[in-house]
C-alpha positions in Angstrom: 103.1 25.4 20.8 100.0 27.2 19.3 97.3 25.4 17.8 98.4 25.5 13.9 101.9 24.5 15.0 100.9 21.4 16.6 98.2 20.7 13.4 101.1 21.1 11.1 102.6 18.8 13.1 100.0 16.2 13.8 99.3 16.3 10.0 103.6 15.7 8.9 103.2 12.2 11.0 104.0 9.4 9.5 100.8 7.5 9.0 101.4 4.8 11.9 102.3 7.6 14.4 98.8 9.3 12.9 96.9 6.2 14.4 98.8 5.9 17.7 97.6 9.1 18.2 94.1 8.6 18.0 94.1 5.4 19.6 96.0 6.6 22.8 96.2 10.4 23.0 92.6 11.2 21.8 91.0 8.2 23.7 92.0 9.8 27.1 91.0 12.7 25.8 87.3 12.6 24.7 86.1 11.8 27.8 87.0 14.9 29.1 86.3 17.7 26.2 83.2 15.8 24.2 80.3 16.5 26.5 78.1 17.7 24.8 75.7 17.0 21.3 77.5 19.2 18.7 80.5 16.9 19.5 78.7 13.4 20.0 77.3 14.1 16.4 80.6 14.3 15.2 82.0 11.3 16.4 79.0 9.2 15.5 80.3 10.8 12.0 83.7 8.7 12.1 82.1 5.4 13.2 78.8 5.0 10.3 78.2 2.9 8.8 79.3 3.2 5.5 82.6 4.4 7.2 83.9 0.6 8.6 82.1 -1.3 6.0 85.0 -1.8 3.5 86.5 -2.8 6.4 83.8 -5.4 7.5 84.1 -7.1 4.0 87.5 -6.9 4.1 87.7 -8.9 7.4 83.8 -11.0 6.9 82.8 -9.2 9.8 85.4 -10.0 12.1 85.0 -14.3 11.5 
């Protein structure tokens, strides 16, 4: 599969599937292929604040 293929693909899962993904296939994959700052920076993107703090209120911080 080339790379747009398996975007296409990645992208047409169902949203559950979407999140399975990322919390098993990409976990063992980070590790390996974020080394260095360019990528660091971009993952600190996903995790901000602003980014889980709907989530926070939603949950009162995880009480």
């Amino acid at each position: 599969m080339m790379y747009d293929q398996i975007k296409s693909a990645v992208l047409n899962l169902e949203q559950s599937e979407q999140k399975r993904l990322i919390l098993e296939v990409l976990t063992e994959m980070l590790p390996r292929v974020c080394t260095d700052e360019e990528c660091l920076s971009q993952i600190r993107n996903f995790v901000d604040e602003e980014t889980i703090r709907t989530y926070r209120e939603q949950h009162m911080g995880g009480i």
